[in-house]
N, C-alpha and C positions, 0 to 999 in steps of 0.2 A: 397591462403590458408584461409585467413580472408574471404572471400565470401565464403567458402567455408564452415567453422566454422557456419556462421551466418546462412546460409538455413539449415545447422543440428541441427541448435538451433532450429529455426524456426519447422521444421519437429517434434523433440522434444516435441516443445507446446502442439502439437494434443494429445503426449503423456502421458503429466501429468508431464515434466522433465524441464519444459520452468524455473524456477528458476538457475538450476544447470547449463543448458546450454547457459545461458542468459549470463552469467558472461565473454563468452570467446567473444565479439564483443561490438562493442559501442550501444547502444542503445538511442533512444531521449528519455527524461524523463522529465517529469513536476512537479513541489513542487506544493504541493495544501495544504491546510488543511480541516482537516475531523472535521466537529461540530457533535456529540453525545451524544442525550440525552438520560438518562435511566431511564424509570418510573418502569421497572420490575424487579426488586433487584435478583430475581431468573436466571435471563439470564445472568449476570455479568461474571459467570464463560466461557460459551461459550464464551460471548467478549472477555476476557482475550486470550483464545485460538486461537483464528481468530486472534488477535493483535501479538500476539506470532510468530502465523506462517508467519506475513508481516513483521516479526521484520527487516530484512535486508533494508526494504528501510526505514521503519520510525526513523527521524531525532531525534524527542521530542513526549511528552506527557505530556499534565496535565489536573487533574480530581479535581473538586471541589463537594464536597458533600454541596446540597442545601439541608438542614436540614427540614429549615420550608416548603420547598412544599412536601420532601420526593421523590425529583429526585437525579441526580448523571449529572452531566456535564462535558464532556471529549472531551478536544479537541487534535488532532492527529496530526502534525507536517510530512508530506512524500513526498520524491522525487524519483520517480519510473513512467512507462512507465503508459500513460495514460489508458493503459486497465487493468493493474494492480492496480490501485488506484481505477478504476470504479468497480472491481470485490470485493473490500477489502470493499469497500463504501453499495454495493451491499448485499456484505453477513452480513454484521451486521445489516443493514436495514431491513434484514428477519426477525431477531429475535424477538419475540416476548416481546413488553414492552420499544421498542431501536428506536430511530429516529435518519436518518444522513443527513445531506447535503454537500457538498462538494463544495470548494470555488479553484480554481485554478488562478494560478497565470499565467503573460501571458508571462515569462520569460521561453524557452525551452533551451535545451543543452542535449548532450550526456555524460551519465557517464561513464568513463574511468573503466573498468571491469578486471579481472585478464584476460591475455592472451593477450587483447589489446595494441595496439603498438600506438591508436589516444588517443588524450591529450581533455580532457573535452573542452568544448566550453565557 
């Protein structure tokens, strides 16, 4: 039943459900953090949004307003499957006036999800 879970999650993905159905198997996941810089004060609310909707893996957040250059520096705190972190990393990086890099750590494990019966790593 647990492989069997996991290919419908899988299957899922292609359909835009990979969150909701992610939750019923273990998955590998990496903590990374996200460094972004905001030189565009206008884009802030889209980040807010993008950030909102990865709310379930990220750990922390802290933003420090740099006054005297008239940036905004936010660093993101997430432990979530490496193509989810790349995609999160990805779309804010679109935005116009937003820079990201992404620093991963080289410690993996599976997080323990509703439904699952395996114990994190």
């Amino acid at each position: 039943m647990q492989l069997h879970t996991c290919l419908f999650g899988i299957f899922c993905a292609f359909r835009g459900a990979f969150s909701f159905f992610w939750r019923f198997c273990a998955v590998e996941t990496r903590v990374a953090i996200i460094g972004i810089i905001v030189e565009d004060h206008g884009s802030v609310e889209k980040l807010n949004n993008i950030l909102h909707s990865y709310g379930e893996y990220i750990i922390g957040r802290m933003g420090l307003p740099y006054r005297e250059r008239g940036i905004s520096i936010i660093s993101i705190a997430i432990d979530a499957p490496q193509d989810i972190i790349s995609a999160l990393s990805g779309k804010l990086g679109k935005l116009p006036g937003i820079s990201t890099k992404t620093l991963y750590s080289k410690v993996t494990g599976k997080a323990k999800r509703e439904g699952s019966d395996e114990a994190s790593d």
